[in-house]
DOTI-105571 format. One record per residue: x, y, z of N, C-alpha, C in turn; residue in one letter. Coordinates in steps of 0.02 Angstrom, whole numbers, plus 50000, padded with zeros to 5 digits. Example, Ala and Ser with C-alpha at 12.3 -4.5 7.8 and 13.67 -1.06 7.14 Angstrom:
506604971650390506154977550390506604983550390A
506424988850354506844994750357506455000250394S
# end
This chain:
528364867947402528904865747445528974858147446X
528604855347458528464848247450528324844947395X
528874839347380528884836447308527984831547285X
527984833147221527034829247216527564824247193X
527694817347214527884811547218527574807847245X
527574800847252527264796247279527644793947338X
527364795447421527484793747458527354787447517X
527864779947518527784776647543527424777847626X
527024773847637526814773947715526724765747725X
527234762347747526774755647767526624751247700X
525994748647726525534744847658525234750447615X
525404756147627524934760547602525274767747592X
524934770147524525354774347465525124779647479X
525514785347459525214794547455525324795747407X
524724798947369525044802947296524524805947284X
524754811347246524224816647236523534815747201X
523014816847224522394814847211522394817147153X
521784813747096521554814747028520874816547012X
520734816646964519964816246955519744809346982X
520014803846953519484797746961519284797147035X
519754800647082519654799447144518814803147179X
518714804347123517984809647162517544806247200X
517264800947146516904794747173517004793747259X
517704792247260517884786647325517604794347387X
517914799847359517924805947397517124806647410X
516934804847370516214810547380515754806947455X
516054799247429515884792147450515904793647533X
516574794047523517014794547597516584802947642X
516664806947625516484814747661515694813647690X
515214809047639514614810947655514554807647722X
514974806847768514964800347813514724807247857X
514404805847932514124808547945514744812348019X
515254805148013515764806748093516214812848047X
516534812247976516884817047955516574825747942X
515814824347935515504830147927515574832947988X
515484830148056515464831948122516224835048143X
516734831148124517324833948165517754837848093X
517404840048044517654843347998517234849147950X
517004853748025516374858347986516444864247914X
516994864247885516944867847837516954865147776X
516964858047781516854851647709515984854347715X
515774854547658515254853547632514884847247652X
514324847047670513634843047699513024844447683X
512674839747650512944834447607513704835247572X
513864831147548514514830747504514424826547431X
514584831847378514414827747333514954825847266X
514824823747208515404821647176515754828147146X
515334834047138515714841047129515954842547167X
515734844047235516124847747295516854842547293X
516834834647281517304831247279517934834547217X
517614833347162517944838247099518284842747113X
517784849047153518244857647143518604854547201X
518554851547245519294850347313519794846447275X
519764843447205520414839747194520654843747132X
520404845247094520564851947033520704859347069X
520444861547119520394868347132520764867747191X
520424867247247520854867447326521594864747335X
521664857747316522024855047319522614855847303X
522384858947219523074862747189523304868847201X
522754871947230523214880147284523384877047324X
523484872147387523834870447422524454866947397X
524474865247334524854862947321525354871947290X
525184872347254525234881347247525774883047311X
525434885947368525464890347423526114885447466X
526204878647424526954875647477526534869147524X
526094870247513525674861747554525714856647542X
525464852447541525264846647526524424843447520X
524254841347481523684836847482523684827647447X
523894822247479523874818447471523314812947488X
523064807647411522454802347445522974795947456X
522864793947503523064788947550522654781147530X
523004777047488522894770847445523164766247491X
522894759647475522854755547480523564753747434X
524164750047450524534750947391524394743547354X
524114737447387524074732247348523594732047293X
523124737147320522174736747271522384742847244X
522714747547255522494756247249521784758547250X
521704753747325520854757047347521074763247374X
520524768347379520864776547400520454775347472X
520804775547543520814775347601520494778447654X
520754787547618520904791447648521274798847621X
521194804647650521654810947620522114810247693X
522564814647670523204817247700523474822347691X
523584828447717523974833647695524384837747762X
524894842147721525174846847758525064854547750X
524854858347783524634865747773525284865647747X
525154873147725525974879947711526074880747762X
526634881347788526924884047838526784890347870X
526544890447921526654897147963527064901447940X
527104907747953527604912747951528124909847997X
528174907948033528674903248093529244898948066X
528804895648012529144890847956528834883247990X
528334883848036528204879948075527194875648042X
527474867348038526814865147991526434861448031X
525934860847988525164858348023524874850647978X
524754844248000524524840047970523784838447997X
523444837747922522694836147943522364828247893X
522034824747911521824819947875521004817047887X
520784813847858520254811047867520244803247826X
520084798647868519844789847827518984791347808X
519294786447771518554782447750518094780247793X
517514777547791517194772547839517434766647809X
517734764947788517664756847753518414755147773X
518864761247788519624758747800519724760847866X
519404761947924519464764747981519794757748029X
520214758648070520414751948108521064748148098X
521154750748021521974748548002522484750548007X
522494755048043522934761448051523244764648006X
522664766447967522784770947908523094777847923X
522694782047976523044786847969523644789048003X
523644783648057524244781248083524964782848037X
525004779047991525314778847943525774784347898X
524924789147881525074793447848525224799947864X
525114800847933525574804947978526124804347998X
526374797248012527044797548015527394798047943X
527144794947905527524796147830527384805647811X
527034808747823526914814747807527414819747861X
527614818247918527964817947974528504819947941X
528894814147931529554813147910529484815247853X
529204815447785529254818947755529404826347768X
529084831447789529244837647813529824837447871X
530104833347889530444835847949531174835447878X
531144830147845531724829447764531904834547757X
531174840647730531344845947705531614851647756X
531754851447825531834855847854531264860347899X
530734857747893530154859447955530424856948030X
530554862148069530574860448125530064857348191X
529474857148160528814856848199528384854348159X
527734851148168527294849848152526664849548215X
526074852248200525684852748250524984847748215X
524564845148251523994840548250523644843748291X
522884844248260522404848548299521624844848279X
521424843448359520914835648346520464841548375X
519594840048364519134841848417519104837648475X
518884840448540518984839548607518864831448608X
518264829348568517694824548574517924817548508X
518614821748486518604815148417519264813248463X
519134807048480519354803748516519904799648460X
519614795248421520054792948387520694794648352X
520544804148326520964806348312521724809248349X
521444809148414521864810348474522274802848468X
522134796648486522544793348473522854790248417X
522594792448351523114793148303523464798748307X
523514806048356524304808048353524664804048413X
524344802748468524824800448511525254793548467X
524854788548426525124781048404525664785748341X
525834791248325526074794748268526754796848309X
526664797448364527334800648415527114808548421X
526444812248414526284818448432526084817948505X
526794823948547526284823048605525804830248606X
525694827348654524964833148687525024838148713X
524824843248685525134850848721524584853948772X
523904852748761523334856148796522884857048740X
522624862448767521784862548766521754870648725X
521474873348666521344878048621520624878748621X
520424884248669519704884348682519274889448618X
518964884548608518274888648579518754890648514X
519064887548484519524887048435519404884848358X
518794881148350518584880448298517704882648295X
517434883848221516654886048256516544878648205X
515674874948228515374871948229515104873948171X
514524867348164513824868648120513394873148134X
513174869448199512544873948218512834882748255X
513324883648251513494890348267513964889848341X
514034883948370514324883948436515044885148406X
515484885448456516164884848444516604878948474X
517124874148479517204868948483517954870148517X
518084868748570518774867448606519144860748557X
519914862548553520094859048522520754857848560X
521114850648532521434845548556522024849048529X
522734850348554523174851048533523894848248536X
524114842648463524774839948487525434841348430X
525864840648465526554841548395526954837048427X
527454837648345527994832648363528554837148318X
528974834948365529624842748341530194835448298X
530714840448241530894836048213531584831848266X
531694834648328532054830448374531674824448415X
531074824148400530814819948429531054813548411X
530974807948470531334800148441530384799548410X
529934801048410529304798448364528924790948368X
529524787948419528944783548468528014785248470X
527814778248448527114779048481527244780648559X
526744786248558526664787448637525854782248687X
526264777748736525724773948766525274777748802X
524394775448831524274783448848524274778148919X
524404783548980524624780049054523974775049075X
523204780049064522704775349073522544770448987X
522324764048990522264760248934521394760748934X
520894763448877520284761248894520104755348924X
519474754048933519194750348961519104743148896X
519344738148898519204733048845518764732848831X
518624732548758517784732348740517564738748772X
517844742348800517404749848820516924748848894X
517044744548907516514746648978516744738349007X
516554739849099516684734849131516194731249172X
515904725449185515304723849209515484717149247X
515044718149307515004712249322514084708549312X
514034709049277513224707849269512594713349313X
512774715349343512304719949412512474727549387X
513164729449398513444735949353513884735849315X
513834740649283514174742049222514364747249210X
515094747349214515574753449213515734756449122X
515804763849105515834766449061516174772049062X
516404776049014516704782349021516024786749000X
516134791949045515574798849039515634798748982X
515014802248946514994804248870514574812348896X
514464817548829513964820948833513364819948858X
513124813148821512364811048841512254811148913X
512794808948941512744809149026512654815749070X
512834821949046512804827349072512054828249125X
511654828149080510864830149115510884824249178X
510804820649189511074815549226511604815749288X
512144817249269512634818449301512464824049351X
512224832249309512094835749343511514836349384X
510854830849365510524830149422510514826949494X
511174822249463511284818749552511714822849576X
512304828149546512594831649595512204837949628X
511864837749591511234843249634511024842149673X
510894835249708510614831549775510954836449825X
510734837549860511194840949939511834837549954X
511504828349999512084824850000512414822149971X
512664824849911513024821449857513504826549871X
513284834749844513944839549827514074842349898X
513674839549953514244842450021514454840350037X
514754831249984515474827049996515874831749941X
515764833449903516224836649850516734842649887X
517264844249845517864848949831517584853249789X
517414858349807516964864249868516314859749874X
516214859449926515274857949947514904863549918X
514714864249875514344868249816513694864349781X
513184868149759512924864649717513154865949641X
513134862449600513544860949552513304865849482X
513644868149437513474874049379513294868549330X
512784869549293512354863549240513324865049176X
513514870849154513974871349102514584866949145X
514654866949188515284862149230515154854349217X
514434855249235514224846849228514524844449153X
514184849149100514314848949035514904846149019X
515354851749027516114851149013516364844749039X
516254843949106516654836249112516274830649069X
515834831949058515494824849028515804826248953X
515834831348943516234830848856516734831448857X
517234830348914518044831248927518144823548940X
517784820948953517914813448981518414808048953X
518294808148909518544802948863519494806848850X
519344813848846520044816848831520534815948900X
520214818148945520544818148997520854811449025X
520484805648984520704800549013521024796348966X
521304798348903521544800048863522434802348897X
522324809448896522944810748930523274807349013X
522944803749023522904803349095522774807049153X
522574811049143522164817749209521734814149229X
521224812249203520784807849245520134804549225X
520164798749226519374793849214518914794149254X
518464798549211517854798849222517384792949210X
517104790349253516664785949227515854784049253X
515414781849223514654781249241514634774549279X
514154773049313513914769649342513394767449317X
512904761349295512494760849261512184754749310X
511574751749268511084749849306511264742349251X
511594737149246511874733149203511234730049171X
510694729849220510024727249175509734731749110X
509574737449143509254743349124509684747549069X
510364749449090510774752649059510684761949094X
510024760649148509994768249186510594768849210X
510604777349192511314780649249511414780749312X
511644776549340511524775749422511964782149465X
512534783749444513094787049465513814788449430X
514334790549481514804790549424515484788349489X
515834787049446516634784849495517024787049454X
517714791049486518164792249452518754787549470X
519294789249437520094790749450520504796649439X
520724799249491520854806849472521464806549531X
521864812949523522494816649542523144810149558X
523014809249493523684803749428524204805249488X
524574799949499525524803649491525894796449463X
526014798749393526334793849359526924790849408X
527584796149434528194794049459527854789049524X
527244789849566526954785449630526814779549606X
526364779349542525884773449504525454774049562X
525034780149578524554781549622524034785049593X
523534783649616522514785449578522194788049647X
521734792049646521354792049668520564791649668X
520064787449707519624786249689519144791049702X
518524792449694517774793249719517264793449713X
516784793449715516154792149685515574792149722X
514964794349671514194795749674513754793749669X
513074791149708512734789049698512084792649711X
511304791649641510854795149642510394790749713X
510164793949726509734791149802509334784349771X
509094784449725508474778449711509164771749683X
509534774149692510004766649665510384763849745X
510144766749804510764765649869510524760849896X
510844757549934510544750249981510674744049928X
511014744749860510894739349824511764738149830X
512064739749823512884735849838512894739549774X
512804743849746513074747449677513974750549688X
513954756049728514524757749730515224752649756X
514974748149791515474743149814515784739149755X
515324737449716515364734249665515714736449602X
515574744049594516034747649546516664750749552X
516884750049643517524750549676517944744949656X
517444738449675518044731949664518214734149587X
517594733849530517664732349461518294738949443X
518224743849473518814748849430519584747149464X
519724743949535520154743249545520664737549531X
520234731849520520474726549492520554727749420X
520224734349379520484734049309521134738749314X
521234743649366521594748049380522204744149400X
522324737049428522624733249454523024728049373X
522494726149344522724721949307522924725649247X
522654729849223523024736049147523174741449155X
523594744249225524044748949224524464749249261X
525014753049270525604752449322525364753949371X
524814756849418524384758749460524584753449504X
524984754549571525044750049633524854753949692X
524434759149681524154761149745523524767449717X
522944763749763522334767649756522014771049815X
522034777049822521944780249884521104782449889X
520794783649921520354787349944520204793750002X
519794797649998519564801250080518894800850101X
518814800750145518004803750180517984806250226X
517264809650246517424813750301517324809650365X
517274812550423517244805450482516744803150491X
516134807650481515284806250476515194801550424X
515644799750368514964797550322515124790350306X
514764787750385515044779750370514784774450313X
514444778350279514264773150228514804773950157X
515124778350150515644776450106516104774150135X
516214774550198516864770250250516804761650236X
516204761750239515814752750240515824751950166X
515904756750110516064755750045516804750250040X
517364757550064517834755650052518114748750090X
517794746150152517914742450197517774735850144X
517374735750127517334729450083517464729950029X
517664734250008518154734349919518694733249960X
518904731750024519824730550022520114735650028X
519924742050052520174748550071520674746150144X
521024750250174521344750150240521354756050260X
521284759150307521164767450332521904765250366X
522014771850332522734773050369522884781050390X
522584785950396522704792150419522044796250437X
521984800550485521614805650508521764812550471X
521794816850429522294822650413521684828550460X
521984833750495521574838750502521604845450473X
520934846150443520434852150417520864853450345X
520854846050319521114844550260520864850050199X
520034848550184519604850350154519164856250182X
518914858850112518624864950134517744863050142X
517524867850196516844863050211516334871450219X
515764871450211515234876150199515504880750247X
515314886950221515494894150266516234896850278X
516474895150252517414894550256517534890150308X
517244883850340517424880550376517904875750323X
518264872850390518814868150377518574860750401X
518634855550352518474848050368518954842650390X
518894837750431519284832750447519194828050377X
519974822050340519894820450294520174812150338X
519594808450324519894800050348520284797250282X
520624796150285521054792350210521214785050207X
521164782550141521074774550161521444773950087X
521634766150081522064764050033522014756550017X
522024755149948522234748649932522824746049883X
523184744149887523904742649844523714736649822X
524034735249787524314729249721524344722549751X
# end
């Protein structure tokens, strides 16, 4: 279906891979991030497995109505990167998948070659194209959003793994009415990835944080501030700590650690959660493990997320709650610049099917 021509992207060329390309291929796969978010490539990867994918695979996809394009450099014809388009669904409806190099990552290589692979198929009459990232490859998520793919949800347990697990996966398309704008994402990471004022140091949850995470919400007085006062499921802990980065990603919500800025120990965690883009409203809250309290930790990671929440996003109002007992997050917010402005009654749900009083407090722009 798709012409084997050489397709412009940018600074950088598509055309159907060759033999000589094995080298750069074999080069590129053995990397250890492509083996991870691409478990049916061969690992190790070597200059044959490179071979039968450009003589054999490549050309049934090319066969079956696909595409398989290596993604050059067009000034050097250094090879970058692959690019391709499945066959079409029975739907008539296509799928783009790619992988960079380690050596060309950062240039917006595949940036590029998604939108040129994009518009290519939408030429021929594809009405759809779908992009399908793992939960955890972060980068690849925002090369569909910078491509104009938006985000549809979440395809659980959708791909299987190495070690035998199965892998929730990221799901975005871009239909051929789309205007194909990069899409901005509402929250901007953290610059340089984390925020500090020398004492703490703010980060987004990762996996590694899970064990961690789920041992301070196990504390008593930690999860009978939580939405249910529960003690907390270790697979829940899990999931948010490997949703983190996605969720905040789409804008649902930043998750983030609390750290010990000397040490780099997990002290706690603070979020931003229940978004409303049309308000430019966040909500805050946050945890602390008992051996880190009395030190000004949480005060400190209130100012640091709201002043970043203040200065790199449309965010002009940050709300909080607590309950009426627990004056030490009251004396939190009191000196981050909070203002209590409402009583709500039996807001929240509280142990035994009881109902809780919610104090609410706020800081604007």
């Amino acid at each position: 279906m798709y012409p084997e021509n050489v397709v412009p992207a940018g600074p950088y060329t598509l055309r159907p891979p060759v033999e000589a390309d094995a080298e750069a291929v074999a080069r590129a796969c053995d990397d250890p991030e492509i083996a991870r978010f691409l478990p049916l490539m061969p690992s190790p990867y070597t200059r044959e497995d490179a071979l039968s994918w450009i003589t054999g695979v490549s050309r049934e996809t090319w066969k079956r109505g696909g595409a398989d394009y290596a993604v050059t450099d067009t000034a050097t014809g250094e090879l970058l990167g692959v690019a391709g388009l499945k066959p079409l669904d029975p739907l008539g409806n296509g799928e783009v998948g790619y992988w960079v190099a380690p050596w060309a990552r950062g240039r917006g290589v595949a940036t590029a070659a998604v939108r040129a692979l994009a518009e290519l198929a939408f030429a021929q009459g594809v009405p759809r194209i779908a992009l399908i990232a793992e939960i955890e490859n972060i980068a690849s998520q925002r090369v569909a959003l910078a491509a104009g793919f938006r985000r549809e949800g979440v395809l659980r347990a959708a791909q299987g793994s190495r070690d035998g697990s199965r892998a929730d996966m990221a799901a975005f398309a871009r239909l051929a009415t789309d205007p194909g704008a990069a899409i901005t994402p509402y929250l901007p990471f953290f610059p340089g990835g984390e925020l500090t004022d020398g004492v703490v140091r703010l980060a987004p949850l990762t996996p590694a944080d899970a064990g961690d995470y789920h041992a301070m919400a196990s504390v008593p007085d930690v999860y009978a501030r939580h939405v249910p006062p529960e003690p907390p499921v270790r697979a829940e802990c899990e999931e948010l700590c490997r949703y983190a980065m996605h969720r905040w990603l789409s804008g649902h919500q930043a998750g983030i650690a609390i750290r010990d800025a000397a040490t780099g120990e997990f002290a706690g965690d603070i979020q931003l959660s229940n978004i409303v883009p049309p308000l430019d409203q966040a909500m805050t809250g946050y945890s602390l493990r008992p051996e880190f309290r009395g030190r000004g930790f949480v005060t400190r990671a209130v100012e640091l997320l709201v002043e970043w929440a203040f200065t790199h996003t449309s965010l002009r109002r940050i709300v909080a709650g607590t309950a009426p007992d627990n004056t030490a997050s009251q004396r939190v917010l009191e000196r981050a610049g909070f203002v209590r402005e409402a009583l709500v009654k039996d807001l929240l749900p509280g142990p035994g099917g009881t109902r809780m009083d919610d104090v609410q407090w706020s800081r604007t722009r």
